[in-house]
C-alpha positions in Angstrom: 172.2 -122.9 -43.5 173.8 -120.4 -41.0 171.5 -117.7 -39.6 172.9 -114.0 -40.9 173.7 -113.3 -37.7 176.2 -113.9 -34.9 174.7 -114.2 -30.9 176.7 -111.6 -29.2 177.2 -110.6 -25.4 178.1 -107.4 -24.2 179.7 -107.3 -20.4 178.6 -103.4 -19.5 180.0 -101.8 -16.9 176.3 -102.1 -15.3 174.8 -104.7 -16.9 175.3 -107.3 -19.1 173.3 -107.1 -22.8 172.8 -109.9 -25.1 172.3 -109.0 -29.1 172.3 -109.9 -32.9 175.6 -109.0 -34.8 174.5 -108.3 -38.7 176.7 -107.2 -41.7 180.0 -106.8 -43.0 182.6 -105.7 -40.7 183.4 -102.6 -42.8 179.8 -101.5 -42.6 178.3 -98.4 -41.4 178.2 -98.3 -37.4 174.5 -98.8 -36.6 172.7 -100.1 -33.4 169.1 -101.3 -33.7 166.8 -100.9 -30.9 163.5 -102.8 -30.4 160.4 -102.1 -29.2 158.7 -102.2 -25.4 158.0 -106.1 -24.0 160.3 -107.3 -27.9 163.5 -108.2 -28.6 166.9 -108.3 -31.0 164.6 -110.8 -33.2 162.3 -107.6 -33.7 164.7 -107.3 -36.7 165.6 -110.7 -38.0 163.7 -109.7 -40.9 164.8 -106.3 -42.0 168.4 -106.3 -41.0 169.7 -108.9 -43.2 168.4 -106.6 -46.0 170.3 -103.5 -45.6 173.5 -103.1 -47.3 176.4 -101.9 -46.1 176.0 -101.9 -42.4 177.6 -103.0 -39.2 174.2 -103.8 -37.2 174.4 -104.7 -33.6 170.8 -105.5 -32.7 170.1 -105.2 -28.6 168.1 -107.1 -26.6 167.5 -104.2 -24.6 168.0 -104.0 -20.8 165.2 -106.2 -19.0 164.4 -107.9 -22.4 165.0 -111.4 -24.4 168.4 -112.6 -23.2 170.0 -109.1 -21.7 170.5 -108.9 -17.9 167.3 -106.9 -15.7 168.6 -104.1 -13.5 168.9 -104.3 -9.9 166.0 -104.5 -7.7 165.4 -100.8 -6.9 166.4 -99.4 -10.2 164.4 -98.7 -13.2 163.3 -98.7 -17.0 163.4 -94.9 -18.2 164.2 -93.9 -21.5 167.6 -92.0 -20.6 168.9 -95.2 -18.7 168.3 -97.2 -22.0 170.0 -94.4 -23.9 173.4 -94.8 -21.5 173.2 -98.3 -22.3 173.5 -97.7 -25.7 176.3 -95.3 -25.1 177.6 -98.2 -22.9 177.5 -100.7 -26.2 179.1 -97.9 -28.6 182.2 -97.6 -25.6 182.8 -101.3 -25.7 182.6 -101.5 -29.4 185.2 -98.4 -29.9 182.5 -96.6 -31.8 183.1 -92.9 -31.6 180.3 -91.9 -34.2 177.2 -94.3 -35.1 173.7 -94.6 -36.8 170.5 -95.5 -34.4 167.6 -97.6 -35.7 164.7 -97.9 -33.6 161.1 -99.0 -33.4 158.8 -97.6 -31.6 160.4 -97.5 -27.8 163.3 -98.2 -29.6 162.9 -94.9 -31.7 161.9 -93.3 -29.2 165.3 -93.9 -27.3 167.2 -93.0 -30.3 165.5 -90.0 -30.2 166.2 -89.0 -27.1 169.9 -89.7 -27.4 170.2 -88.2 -31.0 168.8 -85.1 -29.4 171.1 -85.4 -26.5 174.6 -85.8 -28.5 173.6 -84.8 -31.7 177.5 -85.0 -32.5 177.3 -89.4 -31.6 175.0 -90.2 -34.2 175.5 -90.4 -37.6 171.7 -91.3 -38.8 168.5 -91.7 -37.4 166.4 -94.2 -38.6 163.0 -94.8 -37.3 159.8 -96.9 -37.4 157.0 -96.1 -36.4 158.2 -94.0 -33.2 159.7 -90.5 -32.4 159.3 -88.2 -29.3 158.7 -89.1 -26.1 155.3 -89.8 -24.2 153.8 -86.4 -23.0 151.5 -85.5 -20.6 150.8 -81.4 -19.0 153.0 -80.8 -16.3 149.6 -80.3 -14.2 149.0 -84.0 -13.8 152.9 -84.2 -13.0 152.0 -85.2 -9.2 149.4 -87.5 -10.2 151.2 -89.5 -12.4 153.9 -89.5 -9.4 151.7 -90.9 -7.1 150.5 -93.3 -9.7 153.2 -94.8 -10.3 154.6 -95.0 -6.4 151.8 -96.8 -5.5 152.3 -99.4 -8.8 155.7 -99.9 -7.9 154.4 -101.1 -4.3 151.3 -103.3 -5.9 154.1 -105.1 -7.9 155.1 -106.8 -5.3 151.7 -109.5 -5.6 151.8 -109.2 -9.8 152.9 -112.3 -11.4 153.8 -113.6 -14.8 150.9 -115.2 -16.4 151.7 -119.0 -17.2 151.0 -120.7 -20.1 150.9 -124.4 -20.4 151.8 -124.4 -24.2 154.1 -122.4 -26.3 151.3 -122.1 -28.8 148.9 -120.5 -26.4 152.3 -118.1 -25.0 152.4 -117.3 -29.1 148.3 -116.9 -29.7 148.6 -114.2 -26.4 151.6 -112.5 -27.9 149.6 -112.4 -31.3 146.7 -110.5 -29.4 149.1 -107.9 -27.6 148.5 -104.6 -26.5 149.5 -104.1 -30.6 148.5 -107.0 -32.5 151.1 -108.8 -34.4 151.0 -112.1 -37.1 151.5 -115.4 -36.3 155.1 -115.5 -37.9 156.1 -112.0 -36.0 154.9 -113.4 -32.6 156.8 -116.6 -33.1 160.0 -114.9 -33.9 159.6 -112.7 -30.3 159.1 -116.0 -28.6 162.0 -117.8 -29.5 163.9 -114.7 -27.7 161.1 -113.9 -25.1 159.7 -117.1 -23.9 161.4 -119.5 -20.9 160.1 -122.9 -19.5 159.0 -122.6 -16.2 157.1 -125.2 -13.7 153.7 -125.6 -15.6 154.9 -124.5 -19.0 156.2 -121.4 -20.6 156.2 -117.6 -19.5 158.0 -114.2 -20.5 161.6 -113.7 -19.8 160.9 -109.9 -19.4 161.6 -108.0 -16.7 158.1 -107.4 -14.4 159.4 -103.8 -13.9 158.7 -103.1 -17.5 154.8 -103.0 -17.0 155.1 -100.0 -14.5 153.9 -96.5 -15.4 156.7 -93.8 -15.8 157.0 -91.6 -13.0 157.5 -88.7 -15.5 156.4 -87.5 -18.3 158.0 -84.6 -20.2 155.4 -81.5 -21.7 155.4 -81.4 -25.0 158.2 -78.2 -25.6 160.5 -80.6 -23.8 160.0 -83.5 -25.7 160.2 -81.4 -28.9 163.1 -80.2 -28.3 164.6 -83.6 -28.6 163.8 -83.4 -32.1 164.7 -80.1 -32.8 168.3 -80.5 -31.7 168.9 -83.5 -33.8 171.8 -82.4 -36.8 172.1 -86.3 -38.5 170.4 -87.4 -41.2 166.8 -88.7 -40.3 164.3 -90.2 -41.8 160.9 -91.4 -40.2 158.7 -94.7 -41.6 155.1 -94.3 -40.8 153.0 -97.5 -40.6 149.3 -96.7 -42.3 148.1 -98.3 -39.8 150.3 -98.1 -36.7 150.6 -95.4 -34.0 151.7 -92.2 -35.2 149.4 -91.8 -38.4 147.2 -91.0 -35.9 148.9 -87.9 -35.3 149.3 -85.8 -38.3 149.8 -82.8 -36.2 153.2 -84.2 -34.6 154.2 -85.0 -37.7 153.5 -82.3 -39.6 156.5 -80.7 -36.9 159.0 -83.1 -37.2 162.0 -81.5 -39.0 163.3 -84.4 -41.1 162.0 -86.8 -43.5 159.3 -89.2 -43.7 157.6 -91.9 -45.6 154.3 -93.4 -44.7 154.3 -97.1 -46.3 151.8 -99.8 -45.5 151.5 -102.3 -42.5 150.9 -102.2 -39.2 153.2 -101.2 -36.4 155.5 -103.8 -36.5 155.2 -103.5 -40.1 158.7 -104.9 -40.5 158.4 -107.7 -38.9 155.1 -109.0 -39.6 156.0 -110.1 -42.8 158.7 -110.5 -45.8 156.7 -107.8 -48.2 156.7 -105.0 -45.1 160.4 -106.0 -44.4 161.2 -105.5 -47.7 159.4 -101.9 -48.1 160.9 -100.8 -45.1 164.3 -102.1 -46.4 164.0 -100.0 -49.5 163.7 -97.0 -47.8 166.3 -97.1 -45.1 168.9 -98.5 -47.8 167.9 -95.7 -50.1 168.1 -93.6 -46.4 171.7 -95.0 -45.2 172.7 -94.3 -48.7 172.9 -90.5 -48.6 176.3 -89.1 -48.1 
């Protein structure tokens, strides 16, 4: 049986992307973004089960197959978001719909809010505004960084000697995830190497941000999106944590049950999550 995908690259002016092609040709426009340290398999459960949509699913920059930037660049959320507006060139899509878990929504926030007249819908899991922090500590966190960009240097990729033991340490991540969930991110995320098996990701990606907006500026992200958006909360993810945000979030939301990769971890979150954004992407 043929997967419901088709392996995809994408030659970008800057870098070249690798990513999971879902849907009829006719569908609705939509690009599906992952979350930090996964990959396009993030949604090799939920895709196949929306209707009616073109779904290009990245393996975003420094992650799974996709090229890593050159050495003195970066990871920030606005480079990620010109990728995507990279993709949506080379694909001839003038107007789109953004899905995104948790990094993932966070960078379709950003670019929602950004060119509000690009996006179509915005469809998020368990993710919304940017990180925050007072812009008090914003020299701190400078120098905190700096000096982690120089320590990096001596940092290397643990080893592991099996790809059950590369699995059992993805399982027990900084977010836990099930065995089936951390064996789907491995077949994108995991590479032989001398010794056994380690992370294709980019190093870079473990690095602090530099910058950190204040909370009015990441706000006003949200506040300038004019799409269609809707918001899944996992019960037991990140953001129910933070009724407050939510409660100023101008757009939808449904809190359903599962963790934070809620649809991934299994066929029964996949499907909840699939009933909403269907009944979502269905709105005129």
């Amino acid at each position: 049986m043929s997967p419901p995908f088709e392996e995809v690259r994408l030659s970008l002016p800057h870098i070249e992307l690798a990513a999971h092609l879902f849907g009829p040709e006719d569908g609705v426009p939509v690009i599906a973004l992952h979350g930090w340290l996964d990959n396009a398999n993030s949604f090799a459960r939920l895709a196949p089960k929306l209707k009616g949509l073109r779904i290009i699913a990245l393996d975003m920059a420094g992650h799974g197959h996709s090229g890593h930037r050159p050495n003195g660049a970066g990871y920030a959320l606005w480079d990620y978001a010109h990728d995507v507006l990279q993709v949506a060139e080379q694909l001839g899509w003038k107007r789109f719909g953004l899905l995104g878990h948790s990094m993932g929504a966070i960078v379709s926030m950003v670019l929602a809010g950004s060119l509000p007249e690009r996006i179509s819908h915005l469809a998020l899991i368990d993710g919304v505004i940017p990180p925050t922090d007072k812009g008090e500590n914003a020299a701190e966190r400078m120098g905190m960084a700096l000096q982690a960009q120089l320590d990096l240097r001596d940092k290397r990729k643990p080893v592991y000697n099996t790809l059950d033991r590369a699995i059992e340490a993805r399982m027990k991540g900084l977010v836990a995830v099930s065995r089936e969930a951390a064996e789907l991110l491995a077949q994108r995320g995991l590479m032989p190497v001398p010794g056994g098996y380690t992370w294709r990701t980019d190093n870079r990606l473990t690095l602090p941000s530099p910058l950190r907006l204040t909370e009015e500026q990441a706000m006003a992200f949200a506040l300038r999106v004019s799409c269609p958006a809707h918001l899944v909360v996992a019960a037991d993810g990140m953001l129910a944590k933070h009724p407050e945000l939510l409660e100023r979030l101008p757009f939808s939301r449904e809190q359903l049950a599962g963790g934070h990769h809620l649809h991934l971890n299994d066929e029964a979150g996949a499907d909840l999550v699939a009933d909403c954004f269907n009944r979502f992407f269905a709105i005129p």
